[in-house]
C-alpha positions in Angstrom: 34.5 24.0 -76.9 31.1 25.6 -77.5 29.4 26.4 -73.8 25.4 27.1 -73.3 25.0 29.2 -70.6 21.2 29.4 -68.6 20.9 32.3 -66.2 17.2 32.6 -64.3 17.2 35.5 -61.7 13.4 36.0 -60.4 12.5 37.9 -57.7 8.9 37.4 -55.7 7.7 40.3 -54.6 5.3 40.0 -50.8 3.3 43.3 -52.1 2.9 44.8 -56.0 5.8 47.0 -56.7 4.6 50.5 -58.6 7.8 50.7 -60.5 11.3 49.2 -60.7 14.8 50.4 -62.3 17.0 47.8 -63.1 20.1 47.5 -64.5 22.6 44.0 -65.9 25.3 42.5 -66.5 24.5 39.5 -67.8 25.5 39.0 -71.0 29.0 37.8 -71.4 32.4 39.3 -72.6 34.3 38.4 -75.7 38.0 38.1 -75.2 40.6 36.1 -76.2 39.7 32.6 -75.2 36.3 33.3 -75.0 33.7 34.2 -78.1 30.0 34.9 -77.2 28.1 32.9 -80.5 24.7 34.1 -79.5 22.7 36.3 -76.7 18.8 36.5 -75.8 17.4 38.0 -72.5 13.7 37.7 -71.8 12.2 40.1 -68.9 8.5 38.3 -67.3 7.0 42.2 -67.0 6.5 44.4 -70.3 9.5 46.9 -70.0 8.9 50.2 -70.6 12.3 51.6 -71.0 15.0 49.5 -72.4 17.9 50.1 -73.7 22.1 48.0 -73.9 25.0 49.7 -74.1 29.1 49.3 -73.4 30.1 50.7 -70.2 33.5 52.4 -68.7 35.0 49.0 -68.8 34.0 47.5 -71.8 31.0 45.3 -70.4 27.9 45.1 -71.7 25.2 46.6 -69.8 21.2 46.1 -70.0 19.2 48.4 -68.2 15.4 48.6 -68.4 12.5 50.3 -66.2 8.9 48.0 -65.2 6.2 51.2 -64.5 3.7 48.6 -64.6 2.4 47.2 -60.7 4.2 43.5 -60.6 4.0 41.2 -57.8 6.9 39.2 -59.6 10.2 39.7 -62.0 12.0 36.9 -63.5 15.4 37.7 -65.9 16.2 35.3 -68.0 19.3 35.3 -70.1 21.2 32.6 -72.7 24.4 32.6 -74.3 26.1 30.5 -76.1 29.8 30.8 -75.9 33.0 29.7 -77.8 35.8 28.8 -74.6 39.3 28.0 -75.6 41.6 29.2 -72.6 44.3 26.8 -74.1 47.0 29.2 -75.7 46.0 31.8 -73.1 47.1 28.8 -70.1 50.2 27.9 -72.1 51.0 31.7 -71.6 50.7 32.1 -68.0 53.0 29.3 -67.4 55.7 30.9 -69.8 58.6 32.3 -68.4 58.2 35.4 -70.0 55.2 35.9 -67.3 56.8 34.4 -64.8 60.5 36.3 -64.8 58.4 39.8 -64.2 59.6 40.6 -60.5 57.5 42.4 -57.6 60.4 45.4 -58.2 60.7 44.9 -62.0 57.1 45.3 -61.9 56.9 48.4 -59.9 59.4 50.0 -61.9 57.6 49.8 -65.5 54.0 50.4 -63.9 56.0 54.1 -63.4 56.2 54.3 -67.6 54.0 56.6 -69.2 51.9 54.2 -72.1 48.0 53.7 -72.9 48.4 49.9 -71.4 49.8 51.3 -67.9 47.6 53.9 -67.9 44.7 51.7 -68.3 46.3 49.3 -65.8 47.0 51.8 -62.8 43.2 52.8 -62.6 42.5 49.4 -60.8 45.4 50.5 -57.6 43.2 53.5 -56.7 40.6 52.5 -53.8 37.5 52.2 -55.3 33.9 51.8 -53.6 34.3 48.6 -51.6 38.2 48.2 -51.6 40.6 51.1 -49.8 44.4 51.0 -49.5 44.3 51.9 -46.1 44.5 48.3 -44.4 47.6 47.5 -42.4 46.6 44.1 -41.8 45.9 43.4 -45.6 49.1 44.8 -46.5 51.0 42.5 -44.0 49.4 39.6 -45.5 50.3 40.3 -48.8 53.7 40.8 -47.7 54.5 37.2 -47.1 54.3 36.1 -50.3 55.6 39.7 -52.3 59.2 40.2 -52.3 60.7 42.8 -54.5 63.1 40.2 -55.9 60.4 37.5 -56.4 58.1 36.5 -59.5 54.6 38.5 -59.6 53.0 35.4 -60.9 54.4 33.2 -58.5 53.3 35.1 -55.3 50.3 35.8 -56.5 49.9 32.0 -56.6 50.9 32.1 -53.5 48.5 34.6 -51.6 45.6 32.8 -53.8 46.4 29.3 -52.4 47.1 30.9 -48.8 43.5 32.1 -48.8 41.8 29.1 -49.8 43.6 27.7 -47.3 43.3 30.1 -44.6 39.5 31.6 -45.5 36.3 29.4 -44.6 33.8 29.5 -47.3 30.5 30.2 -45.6 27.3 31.5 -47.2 25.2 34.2 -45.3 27.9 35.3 -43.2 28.5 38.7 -45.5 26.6 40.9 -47.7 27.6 43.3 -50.0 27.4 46.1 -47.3 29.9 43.9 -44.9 33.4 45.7 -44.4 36.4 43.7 -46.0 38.0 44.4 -42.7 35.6 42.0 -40.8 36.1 39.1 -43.6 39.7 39.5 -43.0 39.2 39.5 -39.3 37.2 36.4 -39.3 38.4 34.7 -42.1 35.1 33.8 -43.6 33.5 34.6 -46.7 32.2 33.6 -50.3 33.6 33.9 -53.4 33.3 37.8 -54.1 35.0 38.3 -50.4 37.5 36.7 -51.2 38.3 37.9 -54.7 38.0 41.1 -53.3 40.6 40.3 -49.9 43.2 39.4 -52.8 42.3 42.6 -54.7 42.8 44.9 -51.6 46.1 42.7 -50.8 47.2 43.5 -54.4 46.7 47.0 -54.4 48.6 47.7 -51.1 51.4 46.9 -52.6 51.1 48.8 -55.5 50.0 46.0 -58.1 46.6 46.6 -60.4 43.9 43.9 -59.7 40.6 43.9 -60.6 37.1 41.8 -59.7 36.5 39.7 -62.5 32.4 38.2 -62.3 30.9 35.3 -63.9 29.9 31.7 -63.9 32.1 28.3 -62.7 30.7 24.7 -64.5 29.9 22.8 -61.1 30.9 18.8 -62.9 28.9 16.2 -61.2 30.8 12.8 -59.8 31.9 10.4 -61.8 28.7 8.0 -63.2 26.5 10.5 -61.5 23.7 13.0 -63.9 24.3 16.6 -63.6 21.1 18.4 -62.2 19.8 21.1 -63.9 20.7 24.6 -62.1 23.8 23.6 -60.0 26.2 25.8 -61.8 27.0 29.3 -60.0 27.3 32.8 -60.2 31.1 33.3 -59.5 34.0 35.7 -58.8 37.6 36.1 -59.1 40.5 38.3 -59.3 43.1 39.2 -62.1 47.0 40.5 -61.5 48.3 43.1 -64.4 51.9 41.8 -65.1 53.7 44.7 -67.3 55.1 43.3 -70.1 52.9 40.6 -70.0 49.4 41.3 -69.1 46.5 40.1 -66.9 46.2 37.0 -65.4 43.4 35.8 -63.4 43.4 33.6 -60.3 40.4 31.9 -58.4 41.0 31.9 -54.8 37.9 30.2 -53.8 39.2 27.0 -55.9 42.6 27.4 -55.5 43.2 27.3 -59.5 43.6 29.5 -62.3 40.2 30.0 -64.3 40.1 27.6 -67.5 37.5 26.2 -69.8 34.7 26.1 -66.8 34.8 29.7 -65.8 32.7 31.9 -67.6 33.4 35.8 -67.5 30.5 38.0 -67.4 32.6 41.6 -66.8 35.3 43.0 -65.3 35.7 46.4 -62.7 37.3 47.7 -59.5 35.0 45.5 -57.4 31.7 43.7 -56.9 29.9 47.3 -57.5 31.2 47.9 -60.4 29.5 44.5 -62.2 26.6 42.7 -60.1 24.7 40.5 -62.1 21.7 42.3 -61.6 20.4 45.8 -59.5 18.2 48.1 -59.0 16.1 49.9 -57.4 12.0 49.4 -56.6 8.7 51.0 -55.2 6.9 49.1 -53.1 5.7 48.6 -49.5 6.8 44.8 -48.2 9.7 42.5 -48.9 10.7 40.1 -51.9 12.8 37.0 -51.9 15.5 36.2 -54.3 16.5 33.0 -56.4 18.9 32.1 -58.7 19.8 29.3 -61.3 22.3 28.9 -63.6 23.1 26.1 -65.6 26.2 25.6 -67.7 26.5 23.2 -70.2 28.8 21.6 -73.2 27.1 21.4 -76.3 
């Protein structure tokens, strides 16, 4: 199925701002199951450095400078995208990917190969997620057990935190410790992606932050209003022998046809839609809209 993607980022600034740095990653990934057709961004200030290039992880990566005063910068981006995560859900279920055990896995993350290697860079602690939490550990440990399926326990912790985690916006920012989500047991979507990551890698398995878009569908008989669809995020499990496989703890479900992928890295830092840095003496407010469609 052929997806249109909308993705309006503005930002209103309370005083001009001299000059502003920026740097994206908006423009989606092509992988199997999903096949970017087309891609524009449009920036509202005349740019006076720009430039796109592949990053460390494979993700596409805008970054342009304003040096121009602005009192406003809106950054809008389309995409149209080819999504077909059918053969790639028929292979999560298989029992190939399921018959990989927590011990079996450990075992053949030990072999020397490009794929491993690649793999094992996503246990280290990276910027916002360490391997030093006792109580993160002991939570992953009720679903891990050396004899059980990696799949099937990772299920498992994804469904226990949708169960056990409150979704509430405002409570955390990017700069709020992953010990205080776990703590309280509140979050959004990027906490909780990133509680399932640091579970993950206390026990030795590679997970990394995946970022992107989820199709919000509209009740039944009901329009869908322009703008409801989100900015999203989400984890993936490497299974040797088998792969990655994502999981979307916020909705309980593994991502399909209405999850979008934007990039992948260690954690949100590594792929926020949008930063950057700015001169300027007062405050700006942020909005976002992003509307997914099938076309």
């Amino acid at each position: 199925m052929n997806i249109s993607v909308s993705h309006i980022t503005t930002y209103n600034y309370d005083a001009p701002v001299s000059y502003s740095h920026n740097i994206a990653t908006l423009k989606p990934r092509t992988f199997e199951g999903q096949k970017v057709l087309d891609y524009s961004i449009d920036i509202s200030s005349k740019t006076n450095e720009f430039s796109e290039r592949i990053d460390f992880f494979g993700n596409y990566i805008t970054r342009f400078s304003i040096t121009d005063a602005h009192n406003k910068l809106k950054v809008t981006t389309k995409s149209i995208i080819d999504r077909d995560y059918s053969r790639v859900r028929e292979r999560f279920f298989s029992k190939p990917c399921k018959s990989v055990t927590l011990e079996s896995a450990l075992k053949m993350l030990q072999v020397i190969s490009p794929d491993i290697i690649d793999a094992k860079q996503f246990i280290l602690d990276s910027t916002l997620i360490k391997n030093n939490n006792e109580a993160m550990h002991a939570y992953a440990m009720e679903s891990f057990k050396l004899n059980r399926s990696v799949f099937e326990a990772t299920h498992e912790l994804m469904a226990r935190i949708f169960k056990d985690f409150k979704f509430v916006p405002g409570f955390t920012n990017i700069s709020t410790p992953l010990s205080k989500v776990m703590k309280e047991k509140k979050g959004v979507c990027q906490d909780f992606a990133q509680i399932a990551i640091a579970c993950l890698r206390s026990i030795g398995l590679p997970a990394r932050y995946m970022s992107g878009y989820i199709e919000t569908l509209p009740p039944p008989g009901k329009e869908k209003l322009v703008g409801t669809d989100a900015s999203h995020a989400w984890f993936a499990v490497y299974i040797p022998s088998f792969g990655w496989v994502d999981f979307d703890p916020t909705n309980n479900q593994i991502p399909e046809n209405q999850h979008i992928v934007l990039g992948w890295g260690r954690d949100y830092y590594d792929v926020p839609p949008l930063k950057g840095v700015v001169y300027g003496t007062g405050g700006s407010k942020l909005n976002v809209a992003v509307d997914i469609r099938s076309i």
